[in-house]
PQR file with spaces between the fields and no chain letter, atoms N, CA, C, O and H, PARSE charges and radii, in Angstrom:
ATOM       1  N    UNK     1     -21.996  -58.927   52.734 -0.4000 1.5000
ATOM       2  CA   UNK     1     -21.800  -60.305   52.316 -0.0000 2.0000
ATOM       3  C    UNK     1     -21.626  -60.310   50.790  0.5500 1.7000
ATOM       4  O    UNK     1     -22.193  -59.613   49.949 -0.5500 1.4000
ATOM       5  N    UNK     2     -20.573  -61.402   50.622 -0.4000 1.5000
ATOM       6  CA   UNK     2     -20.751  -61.145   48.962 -0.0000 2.0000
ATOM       7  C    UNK     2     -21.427  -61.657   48.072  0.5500 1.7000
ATOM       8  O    UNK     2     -22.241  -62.494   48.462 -0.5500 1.4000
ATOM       9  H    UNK     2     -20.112  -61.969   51.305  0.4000 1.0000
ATOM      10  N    UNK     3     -21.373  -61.410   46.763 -0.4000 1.5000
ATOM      11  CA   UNK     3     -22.573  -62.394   46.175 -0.0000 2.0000
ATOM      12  C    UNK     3     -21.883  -63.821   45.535  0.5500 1.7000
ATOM      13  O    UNK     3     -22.502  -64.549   44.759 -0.5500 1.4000
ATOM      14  H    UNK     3     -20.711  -60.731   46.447  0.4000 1.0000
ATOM      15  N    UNK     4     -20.499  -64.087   45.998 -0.4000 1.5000
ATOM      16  CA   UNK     4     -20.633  -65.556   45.771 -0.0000 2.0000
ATOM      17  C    UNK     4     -21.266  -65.917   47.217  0.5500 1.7000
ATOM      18  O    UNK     4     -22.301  -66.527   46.946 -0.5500 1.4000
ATOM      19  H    UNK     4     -19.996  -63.495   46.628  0.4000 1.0000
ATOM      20  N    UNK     5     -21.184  -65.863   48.121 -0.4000 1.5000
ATOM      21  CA   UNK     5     -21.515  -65.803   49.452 -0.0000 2.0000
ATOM      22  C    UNK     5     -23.326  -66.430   49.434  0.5500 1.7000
ATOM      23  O    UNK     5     -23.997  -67.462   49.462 -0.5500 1.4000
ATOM      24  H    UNK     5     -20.343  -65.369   48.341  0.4000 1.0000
ATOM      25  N    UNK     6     -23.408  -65.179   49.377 -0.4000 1.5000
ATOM      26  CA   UNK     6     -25.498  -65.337   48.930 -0.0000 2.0000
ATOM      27  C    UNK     6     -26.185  -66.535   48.426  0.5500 1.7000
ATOM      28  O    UNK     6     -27.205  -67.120   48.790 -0.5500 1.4000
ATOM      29  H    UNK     6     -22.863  -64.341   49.354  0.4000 1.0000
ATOM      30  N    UNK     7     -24.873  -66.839   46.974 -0.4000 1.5000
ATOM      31  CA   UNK     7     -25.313  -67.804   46.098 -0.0000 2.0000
ATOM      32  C    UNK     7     -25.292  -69.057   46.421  0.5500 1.7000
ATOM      33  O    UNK     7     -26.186  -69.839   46.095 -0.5500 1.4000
ATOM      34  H    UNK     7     -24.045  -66.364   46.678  0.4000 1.0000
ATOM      35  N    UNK     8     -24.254  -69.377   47.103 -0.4000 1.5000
ATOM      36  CA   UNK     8     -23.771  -70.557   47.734 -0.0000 2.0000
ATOM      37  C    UNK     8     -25.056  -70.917   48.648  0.5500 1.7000
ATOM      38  O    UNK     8     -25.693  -71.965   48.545 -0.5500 1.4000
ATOM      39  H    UNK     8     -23.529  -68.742   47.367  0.4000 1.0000
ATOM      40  N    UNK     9     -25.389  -69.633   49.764 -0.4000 1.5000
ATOM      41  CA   UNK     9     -26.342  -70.049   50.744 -0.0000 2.0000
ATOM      42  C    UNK     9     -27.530  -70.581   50.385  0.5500 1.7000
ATOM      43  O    UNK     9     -28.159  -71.560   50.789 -0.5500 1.4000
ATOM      44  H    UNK     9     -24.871  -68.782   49.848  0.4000 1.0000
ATOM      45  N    UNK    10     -27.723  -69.781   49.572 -0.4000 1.5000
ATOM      46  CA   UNK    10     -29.279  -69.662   48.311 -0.0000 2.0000
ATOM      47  C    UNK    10     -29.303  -71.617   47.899  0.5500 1.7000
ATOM      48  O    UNK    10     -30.014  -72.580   48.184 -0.5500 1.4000
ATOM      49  H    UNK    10     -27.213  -68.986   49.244  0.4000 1.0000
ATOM      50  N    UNK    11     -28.248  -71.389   47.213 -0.4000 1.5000
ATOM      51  CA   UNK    11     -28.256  -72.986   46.584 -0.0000 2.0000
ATOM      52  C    UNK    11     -28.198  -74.100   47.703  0.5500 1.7000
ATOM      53  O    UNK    11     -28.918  -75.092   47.589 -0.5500 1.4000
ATOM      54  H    UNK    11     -27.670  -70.607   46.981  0.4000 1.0000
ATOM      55  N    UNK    12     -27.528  -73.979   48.556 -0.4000 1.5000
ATOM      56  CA   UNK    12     -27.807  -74.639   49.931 -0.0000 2.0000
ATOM      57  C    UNK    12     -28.858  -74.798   50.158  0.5500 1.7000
ATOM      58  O    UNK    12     -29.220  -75.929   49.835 -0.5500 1.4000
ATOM      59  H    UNK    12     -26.944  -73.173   48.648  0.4000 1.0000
ATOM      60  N    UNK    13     -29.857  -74.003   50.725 -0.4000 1.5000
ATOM      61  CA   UNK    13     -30.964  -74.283   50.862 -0.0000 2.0000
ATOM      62  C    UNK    13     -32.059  -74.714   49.780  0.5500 1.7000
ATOM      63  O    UNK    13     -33.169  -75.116   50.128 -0.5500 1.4000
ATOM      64  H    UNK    13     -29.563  -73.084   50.987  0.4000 1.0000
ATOM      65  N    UNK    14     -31.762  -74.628   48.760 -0.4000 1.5000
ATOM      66  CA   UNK    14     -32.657  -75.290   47.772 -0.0000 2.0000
ATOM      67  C    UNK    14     -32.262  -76.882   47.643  0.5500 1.7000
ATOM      68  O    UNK    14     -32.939  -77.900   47.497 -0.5500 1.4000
ATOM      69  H    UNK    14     -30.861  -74.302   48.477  0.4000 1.0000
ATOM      70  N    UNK    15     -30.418  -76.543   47.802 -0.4000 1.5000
ATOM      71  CA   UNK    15     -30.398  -78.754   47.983 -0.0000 2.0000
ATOM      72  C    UNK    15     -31.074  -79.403   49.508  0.5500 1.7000
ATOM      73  O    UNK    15     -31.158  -80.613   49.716 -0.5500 1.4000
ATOM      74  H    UNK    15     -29.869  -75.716   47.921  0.4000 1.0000
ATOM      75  N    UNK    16     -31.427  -78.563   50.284 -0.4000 1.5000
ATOM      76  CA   UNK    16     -32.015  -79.060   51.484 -0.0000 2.0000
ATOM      77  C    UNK    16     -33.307  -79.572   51.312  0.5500 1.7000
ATOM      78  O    UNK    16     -33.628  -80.593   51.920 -0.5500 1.4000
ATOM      79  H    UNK    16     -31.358  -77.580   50.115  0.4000 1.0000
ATOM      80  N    UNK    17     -34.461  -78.730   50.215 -0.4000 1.5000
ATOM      81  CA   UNK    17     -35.729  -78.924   50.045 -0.0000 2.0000
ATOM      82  C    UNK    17     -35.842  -79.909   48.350  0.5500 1.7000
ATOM      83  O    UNK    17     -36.893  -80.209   47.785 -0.5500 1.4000
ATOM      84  H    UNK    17     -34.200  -77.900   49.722  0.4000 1.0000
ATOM      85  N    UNK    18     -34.470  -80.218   47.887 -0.4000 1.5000
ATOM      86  CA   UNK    18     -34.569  -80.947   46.843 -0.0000 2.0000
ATOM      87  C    UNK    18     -35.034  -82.448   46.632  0.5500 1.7000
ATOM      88  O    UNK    18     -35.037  -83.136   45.611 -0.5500 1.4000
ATOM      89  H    UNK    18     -33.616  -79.974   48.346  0.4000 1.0000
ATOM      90  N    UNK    19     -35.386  -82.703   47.795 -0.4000 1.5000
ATOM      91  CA   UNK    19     -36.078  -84.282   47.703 -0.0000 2.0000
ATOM      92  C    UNK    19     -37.554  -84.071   47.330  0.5500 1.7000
ATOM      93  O    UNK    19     -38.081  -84.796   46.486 -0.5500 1.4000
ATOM      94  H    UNK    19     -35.384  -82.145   48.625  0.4000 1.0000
ATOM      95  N    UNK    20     -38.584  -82.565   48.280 -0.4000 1.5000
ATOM      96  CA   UNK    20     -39.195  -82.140   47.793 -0.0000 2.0000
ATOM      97  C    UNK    20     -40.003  -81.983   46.815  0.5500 1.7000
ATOM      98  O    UNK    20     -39.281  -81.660   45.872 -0.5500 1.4000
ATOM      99  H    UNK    20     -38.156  -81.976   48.966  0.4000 1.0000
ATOM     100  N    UNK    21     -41.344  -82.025   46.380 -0.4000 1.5000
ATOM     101  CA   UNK    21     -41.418  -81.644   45.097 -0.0000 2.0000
ATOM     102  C    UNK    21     -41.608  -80.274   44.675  0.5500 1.7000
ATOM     103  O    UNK    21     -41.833  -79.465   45.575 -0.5500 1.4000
ATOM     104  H    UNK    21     -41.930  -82.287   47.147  0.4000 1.0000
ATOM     105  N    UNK    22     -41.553  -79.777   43.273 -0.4000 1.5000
ATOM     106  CA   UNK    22     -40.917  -78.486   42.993 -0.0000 2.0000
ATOM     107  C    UNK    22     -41.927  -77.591   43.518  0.5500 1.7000
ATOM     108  O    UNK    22     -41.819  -76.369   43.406 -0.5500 1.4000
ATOM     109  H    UNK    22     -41.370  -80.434   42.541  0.4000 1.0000
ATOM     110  N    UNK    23     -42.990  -78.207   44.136 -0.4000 1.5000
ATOM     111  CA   UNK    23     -43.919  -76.817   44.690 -0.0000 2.0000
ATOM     112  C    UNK    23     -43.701  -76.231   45.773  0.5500 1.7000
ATOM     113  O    UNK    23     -43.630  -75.046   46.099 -0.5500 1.4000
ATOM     114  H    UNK    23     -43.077  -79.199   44.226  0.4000 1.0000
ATOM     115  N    UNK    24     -43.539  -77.797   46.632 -0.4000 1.5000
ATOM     116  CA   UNK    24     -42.890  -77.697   47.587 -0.0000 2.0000
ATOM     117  C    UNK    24     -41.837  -77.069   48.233  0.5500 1.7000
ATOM     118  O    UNK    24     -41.849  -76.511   49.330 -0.5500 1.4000
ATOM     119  H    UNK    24     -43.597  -78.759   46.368  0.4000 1.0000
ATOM     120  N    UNK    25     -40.551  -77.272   47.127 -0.4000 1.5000
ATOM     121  CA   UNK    25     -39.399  -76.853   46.980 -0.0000 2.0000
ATOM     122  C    UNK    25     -39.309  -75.412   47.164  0.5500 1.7000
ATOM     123  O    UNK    25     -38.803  -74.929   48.177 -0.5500 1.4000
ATOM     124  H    UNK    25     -40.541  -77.726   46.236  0.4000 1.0000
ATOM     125  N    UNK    26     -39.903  -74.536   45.976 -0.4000 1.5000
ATOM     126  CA   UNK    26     -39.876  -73.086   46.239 -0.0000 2.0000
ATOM     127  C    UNK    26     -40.585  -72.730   47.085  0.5500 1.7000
ATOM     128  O    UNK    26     -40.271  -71.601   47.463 -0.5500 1.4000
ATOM     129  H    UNK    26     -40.314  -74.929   45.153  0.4000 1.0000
ATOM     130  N    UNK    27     -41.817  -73.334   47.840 -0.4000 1.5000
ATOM     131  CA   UNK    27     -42.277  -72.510   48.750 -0.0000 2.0000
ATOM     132  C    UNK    27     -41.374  -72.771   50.016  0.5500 1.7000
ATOM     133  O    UNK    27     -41.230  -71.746   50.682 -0.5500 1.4000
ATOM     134  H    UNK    27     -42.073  -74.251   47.533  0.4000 1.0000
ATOM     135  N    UNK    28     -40.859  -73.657   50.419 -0.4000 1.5000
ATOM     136  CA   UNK    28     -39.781  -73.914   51.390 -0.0000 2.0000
ATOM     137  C    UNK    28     -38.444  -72.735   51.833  0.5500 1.7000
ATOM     138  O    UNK    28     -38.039  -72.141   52.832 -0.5500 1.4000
ATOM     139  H    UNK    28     -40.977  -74.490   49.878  0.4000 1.0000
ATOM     140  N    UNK    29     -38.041  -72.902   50.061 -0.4000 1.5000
ATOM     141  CA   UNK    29     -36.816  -71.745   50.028 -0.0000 2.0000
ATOM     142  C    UNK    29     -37.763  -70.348   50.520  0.5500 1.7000
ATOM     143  O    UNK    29     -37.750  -69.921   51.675 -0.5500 1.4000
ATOM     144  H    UNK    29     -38.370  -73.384   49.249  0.4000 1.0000
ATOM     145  N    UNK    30     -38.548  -69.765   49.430 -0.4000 1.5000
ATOM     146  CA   UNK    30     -39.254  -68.591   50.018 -0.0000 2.0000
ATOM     147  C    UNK    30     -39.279  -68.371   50.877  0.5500 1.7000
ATOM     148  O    UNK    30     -38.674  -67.369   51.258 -0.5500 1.4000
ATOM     149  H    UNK    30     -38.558  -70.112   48.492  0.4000 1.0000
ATOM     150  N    UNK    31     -40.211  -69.401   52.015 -0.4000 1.5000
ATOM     151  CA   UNK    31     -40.277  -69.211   53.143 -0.0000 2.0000
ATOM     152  C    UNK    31     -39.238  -68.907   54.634  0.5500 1.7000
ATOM     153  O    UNK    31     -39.471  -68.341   55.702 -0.5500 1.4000
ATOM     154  H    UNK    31     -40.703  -70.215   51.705  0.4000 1.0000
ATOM     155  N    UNK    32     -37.902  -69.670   54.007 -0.4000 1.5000
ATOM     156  CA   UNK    32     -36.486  -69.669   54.637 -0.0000 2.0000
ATOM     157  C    UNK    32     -35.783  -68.277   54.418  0.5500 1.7000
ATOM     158  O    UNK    32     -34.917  -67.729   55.100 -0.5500 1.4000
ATOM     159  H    UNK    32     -37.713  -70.130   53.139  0.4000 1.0000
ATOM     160  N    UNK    33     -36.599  -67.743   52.920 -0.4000 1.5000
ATOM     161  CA   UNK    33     -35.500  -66.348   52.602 -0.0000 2.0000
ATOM     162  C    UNK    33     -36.207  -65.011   53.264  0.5500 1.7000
ATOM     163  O    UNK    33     -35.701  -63.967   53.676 -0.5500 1.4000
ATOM     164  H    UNK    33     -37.302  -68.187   52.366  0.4000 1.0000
ATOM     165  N    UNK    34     -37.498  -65.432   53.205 -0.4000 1.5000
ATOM     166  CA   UNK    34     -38.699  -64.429   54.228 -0.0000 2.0000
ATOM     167  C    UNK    34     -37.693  -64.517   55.535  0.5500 1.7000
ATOM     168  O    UNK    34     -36.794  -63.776   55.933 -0.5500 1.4000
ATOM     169  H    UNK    34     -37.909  -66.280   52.870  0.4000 1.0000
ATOM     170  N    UNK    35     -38.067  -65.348   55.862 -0.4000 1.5000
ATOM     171  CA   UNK    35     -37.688  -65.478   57.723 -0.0000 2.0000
ATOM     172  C    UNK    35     -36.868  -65.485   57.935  0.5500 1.7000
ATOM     173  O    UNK    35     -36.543  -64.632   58.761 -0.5500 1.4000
ATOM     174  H    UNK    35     -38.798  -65.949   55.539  0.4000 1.0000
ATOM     175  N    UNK    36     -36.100  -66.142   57.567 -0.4000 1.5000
ATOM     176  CA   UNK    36     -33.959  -66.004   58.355 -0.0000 2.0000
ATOM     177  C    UNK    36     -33.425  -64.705   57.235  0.5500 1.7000
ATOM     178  O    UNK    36     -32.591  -64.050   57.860 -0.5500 1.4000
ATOM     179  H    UNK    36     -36.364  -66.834   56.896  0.4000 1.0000
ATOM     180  N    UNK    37     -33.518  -64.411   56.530 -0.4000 1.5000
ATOM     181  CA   UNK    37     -32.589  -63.466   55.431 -0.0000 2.0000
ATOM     182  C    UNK    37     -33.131  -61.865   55.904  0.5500 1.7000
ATOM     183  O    UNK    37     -34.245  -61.428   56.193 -0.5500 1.4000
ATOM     184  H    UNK    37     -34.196  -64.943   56.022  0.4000 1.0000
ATOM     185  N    UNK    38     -32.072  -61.384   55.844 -0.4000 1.5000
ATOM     186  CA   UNK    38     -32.753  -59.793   56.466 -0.0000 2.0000
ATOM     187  C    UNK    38     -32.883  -59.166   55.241  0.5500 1.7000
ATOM     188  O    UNK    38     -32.070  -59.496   54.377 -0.5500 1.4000
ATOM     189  H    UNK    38     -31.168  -61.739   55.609  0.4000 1.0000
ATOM     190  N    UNK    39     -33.668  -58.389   54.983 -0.4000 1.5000
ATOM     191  CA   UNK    39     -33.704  -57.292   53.929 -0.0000 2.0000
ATOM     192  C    UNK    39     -32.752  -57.660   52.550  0.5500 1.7000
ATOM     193  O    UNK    39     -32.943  -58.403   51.588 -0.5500 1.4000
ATOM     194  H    UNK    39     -34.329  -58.121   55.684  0.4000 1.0000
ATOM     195  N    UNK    40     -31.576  -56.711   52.973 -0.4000 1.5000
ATOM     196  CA   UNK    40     -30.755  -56.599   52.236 -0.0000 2.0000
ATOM     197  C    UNK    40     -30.328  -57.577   51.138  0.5500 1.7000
ATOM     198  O    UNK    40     -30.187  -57.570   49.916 -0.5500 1.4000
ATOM     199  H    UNK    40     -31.421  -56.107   53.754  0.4000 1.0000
ATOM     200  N    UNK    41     -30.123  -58.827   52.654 -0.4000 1.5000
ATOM     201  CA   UNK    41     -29.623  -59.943   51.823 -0.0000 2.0000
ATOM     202  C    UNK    41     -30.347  -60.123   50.441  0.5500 1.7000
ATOM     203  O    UNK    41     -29.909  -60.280   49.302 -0.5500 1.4000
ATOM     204  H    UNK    41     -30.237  -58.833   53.648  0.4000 1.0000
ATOM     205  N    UNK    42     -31.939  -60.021   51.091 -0.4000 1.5000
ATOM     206  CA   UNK    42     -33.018  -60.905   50.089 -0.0000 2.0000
ATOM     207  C    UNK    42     -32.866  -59.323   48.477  0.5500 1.7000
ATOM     208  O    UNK    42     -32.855  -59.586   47.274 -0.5500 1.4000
ATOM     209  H    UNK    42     -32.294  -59.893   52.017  0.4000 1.0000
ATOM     210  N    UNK    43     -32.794  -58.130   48.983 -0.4000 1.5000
ATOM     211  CA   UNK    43     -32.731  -57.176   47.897 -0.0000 2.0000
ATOM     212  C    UNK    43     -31.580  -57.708   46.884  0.5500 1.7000
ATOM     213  O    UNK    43     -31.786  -57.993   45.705 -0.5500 1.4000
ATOM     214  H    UNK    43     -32.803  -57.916   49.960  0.4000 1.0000
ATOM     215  N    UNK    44     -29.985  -57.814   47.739 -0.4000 1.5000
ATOM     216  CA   UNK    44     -29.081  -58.600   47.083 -0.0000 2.0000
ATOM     217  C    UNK    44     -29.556  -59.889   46.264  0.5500 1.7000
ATOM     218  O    UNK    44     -28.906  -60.014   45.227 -0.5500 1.4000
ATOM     219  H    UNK    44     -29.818  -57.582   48.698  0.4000 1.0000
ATOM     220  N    UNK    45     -30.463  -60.817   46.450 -0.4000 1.5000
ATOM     221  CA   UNK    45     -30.658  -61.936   45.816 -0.0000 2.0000
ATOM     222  C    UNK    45     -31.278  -61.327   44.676  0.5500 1.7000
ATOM     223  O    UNK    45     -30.817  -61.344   43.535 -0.5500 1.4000
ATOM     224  H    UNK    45     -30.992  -60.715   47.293  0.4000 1.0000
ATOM     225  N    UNK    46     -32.232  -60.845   45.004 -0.4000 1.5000
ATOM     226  CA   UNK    46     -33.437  -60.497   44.196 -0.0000 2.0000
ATOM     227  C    UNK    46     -32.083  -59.393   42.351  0.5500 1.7000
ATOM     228  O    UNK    46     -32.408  -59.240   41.174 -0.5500 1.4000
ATOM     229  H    UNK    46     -32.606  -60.831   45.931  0.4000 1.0000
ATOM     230  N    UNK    47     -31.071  -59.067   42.908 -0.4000 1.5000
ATOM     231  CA   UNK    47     -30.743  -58.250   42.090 -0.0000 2.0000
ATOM     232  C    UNK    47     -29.496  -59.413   41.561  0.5500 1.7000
ATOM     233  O    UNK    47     -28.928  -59.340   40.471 -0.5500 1.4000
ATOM     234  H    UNK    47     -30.807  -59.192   43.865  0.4000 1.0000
ATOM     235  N    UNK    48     -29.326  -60.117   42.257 -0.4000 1.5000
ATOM     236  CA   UNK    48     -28.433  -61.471   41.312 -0.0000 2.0000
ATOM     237  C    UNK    48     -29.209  -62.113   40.573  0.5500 1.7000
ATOM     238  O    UNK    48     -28.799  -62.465   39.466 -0.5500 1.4000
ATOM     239  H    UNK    48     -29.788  -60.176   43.143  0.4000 1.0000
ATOM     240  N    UNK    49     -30.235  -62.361   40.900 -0.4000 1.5000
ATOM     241  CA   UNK    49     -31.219  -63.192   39.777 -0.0000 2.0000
ATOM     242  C    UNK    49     -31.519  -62.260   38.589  0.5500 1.7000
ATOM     243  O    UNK    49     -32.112  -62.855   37.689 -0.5500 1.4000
ATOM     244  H    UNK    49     -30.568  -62.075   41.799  0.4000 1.0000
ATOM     245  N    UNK    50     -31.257  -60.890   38.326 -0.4000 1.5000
ATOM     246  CA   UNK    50     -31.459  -60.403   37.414 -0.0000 2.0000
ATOM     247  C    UNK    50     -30.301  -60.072   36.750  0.5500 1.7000
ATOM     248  O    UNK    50     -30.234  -59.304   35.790 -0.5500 1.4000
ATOM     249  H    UNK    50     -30.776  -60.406   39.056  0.4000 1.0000
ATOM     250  N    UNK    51     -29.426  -60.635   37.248 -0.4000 1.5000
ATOM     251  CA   UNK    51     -27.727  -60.277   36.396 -0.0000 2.0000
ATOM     252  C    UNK    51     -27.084  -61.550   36.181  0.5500 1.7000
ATOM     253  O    UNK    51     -26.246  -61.748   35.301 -0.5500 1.4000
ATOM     254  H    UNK    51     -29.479  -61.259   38.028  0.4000 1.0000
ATOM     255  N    UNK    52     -27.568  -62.556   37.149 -0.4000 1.5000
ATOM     256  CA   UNK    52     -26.910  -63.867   36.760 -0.0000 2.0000
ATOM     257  C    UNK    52     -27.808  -65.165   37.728  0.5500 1.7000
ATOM     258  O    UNK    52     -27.549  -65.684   38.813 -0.5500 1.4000
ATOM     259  H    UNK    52     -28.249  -62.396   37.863  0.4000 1.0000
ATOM     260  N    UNK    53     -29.023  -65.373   36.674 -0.4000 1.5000
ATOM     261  CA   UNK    53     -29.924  -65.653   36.882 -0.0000 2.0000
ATOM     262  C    UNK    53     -29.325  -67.713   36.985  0.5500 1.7000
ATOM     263  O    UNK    53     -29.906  -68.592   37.622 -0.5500 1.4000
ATOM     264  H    UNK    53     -29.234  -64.951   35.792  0.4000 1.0000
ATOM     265  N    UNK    54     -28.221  -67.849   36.238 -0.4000 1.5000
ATOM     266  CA   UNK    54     -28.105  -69.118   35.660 -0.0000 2.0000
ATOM     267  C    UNK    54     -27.005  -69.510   36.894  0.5500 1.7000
ATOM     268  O    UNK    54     -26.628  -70.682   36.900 -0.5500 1.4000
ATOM     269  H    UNK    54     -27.748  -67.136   35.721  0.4000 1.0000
ATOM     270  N    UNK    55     -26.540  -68.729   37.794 -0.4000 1.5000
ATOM     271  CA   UNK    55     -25.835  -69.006   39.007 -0.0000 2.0000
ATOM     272  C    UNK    55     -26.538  -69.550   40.389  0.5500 1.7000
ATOM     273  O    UNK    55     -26.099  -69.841   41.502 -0.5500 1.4000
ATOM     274  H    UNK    55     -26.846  -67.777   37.789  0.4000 1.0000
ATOM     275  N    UNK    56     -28.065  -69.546   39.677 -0.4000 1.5000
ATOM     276  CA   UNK    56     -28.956  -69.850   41.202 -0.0000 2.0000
ATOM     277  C    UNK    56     -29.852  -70.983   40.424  0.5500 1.7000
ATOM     278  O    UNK    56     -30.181  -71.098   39.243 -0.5500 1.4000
ATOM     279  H    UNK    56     -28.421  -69.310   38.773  0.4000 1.0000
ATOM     280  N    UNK    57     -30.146  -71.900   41.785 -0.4000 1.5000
ATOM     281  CA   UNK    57     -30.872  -73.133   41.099 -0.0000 2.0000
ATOM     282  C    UNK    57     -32.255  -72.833   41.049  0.5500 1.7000
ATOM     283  O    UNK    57     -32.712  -72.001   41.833 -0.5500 1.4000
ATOM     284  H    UNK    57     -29.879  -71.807   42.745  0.4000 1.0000
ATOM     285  N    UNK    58     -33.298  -73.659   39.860 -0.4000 1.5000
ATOM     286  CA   UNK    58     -33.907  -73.308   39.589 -0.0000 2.0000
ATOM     287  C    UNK    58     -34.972  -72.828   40.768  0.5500 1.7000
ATOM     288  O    UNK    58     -35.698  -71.896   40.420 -0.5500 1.4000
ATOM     289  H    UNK    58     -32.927  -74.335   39.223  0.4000 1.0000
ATOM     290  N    UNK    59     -35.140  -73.261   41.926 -0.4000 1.5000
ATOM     291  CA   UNK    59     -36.061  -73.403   42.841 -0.0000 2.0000
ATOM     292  C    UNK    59     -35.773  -71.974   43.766  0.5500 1.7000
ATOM     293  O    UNK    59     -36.679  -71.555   44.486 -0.5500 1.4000
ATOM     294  H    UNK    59     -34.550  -74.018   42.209  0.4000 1.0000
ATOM     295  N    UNK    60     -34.470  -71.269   43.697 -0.4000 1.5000
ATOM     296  CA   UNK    60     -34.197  -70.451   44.307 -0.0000 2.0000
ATOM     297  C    UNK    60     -34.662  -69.585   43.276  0.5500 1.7000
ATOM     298  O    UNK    60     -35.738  -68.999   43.397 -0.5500 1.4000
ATOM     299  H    UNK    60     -33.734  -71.610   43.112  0.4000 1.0000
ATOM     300  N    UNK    61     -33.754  -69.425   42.013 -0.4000 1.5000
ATOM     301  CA   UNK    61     -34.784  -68.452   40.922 -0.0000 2.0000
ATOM     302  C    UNK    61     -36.519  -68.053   40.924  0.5500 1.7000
ATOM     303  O    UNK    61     -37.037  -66.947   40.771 -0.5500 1.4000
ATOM     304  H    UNK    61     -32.880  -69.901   41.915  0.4000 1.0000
ATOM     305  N    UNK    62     -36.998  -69.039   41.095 -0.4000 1.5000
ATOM     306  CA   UNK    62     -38.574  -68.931   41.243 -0.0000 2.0000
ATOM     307  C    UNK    62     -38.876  -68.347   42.800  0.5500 1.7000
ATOM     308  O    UNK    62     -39.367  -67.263   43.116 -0.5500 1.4000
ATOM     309  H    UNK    62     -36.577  -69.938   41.220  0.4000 1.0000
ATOM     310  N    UNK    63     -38.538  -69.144   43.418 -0.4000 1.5000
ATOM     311  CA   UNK    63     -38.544  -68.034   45.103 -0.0000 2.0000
ATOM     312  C    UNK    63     -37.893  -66.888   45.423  0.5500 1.7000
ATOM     313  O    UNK    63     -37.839  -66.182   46.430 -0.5500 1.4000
ATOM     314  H    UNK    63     -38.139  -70.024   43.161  0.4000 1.0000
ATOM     315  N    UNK    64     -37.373  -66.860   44.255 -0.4000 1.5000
ATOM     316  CA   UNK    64     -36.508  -64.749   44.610 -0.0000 2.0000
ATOM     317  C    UNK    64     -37.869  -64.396   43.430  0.5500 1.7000
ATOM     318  O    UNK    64     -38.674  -63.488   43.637 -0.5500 1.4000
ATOM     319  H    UNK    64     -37.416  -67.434   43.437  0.4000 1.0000
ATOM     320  N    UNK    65     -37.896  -64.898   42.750 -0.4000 1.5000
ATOM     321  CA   UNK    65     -39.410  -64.187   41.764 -0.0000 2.0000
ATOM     322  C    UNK    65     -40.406  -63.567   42.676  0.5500 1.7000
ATOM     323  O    UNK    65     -41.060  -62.525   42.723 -0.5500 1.4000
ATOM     324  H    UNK    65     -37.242  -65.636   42.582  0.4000 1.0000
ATOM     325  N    UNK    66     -40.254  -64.577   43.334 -0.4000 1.5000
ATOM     326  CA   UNK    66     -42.109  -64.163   44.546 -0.0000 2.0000
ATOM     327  C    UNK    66     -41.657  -63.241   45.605  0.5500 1.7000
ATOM     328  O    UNK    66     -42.415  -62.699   46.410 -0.5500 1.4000
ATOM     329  H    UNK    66     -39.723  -65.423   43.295  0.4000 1.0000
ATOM     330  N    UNK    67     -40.062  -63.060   45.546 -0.4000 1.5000
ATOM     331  CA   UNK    67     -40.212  -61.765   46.655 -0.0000 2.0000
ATOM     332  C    UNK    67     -40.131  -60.487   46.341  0.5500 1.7000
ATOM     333  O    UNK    67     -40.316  -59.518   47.078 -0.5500 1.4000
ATOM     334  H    UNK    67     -39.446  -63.500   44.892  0.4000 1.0000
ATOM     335  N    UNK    68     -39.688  -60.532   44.586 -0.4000 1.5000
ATOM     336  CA   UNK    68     -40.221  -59.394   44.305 -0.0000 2.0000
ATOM     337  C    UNK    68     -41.505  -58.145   44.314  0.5500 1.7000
ATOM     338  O    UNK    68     -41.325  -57.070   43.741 -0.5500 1.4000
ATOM     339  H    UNK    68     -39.538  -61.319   43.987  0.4000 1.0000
């Protein structure tokens, strides 16, 4: 999958939990990238947030933090 691909999904699901509040918010995404995202994907995220950290919204940034 590619990483515009990832990013798109990533940000998707953070506008899903964006009514949310922000505690809320990242533990939501986390919890969505734990359980539906296999491995890879989440290794792939985890290594976009460190190359282009400003392409993922803030709530996804902080929930790829915690799966490090």
């Amino acid at each position: 999958m590619s990483e515009t691909e990832l990013i798109r999904m990533a940000n998707q699901i953070a506008d899903f939990f964006q009514p949310y509040s922000e505690d809320e918010a990242i533990d939501g995404v986390e919890a969505h990238l734990r359980n539906f995202w296999d491995p890879r994907m989440r290794s792939s995220l985890i290594e976009i947030l460190s190359k282009q950290p400003d392409h993922l919204k803030p709530a996804v940034q902080a929930a790829v933090a915690r799966l490090r």
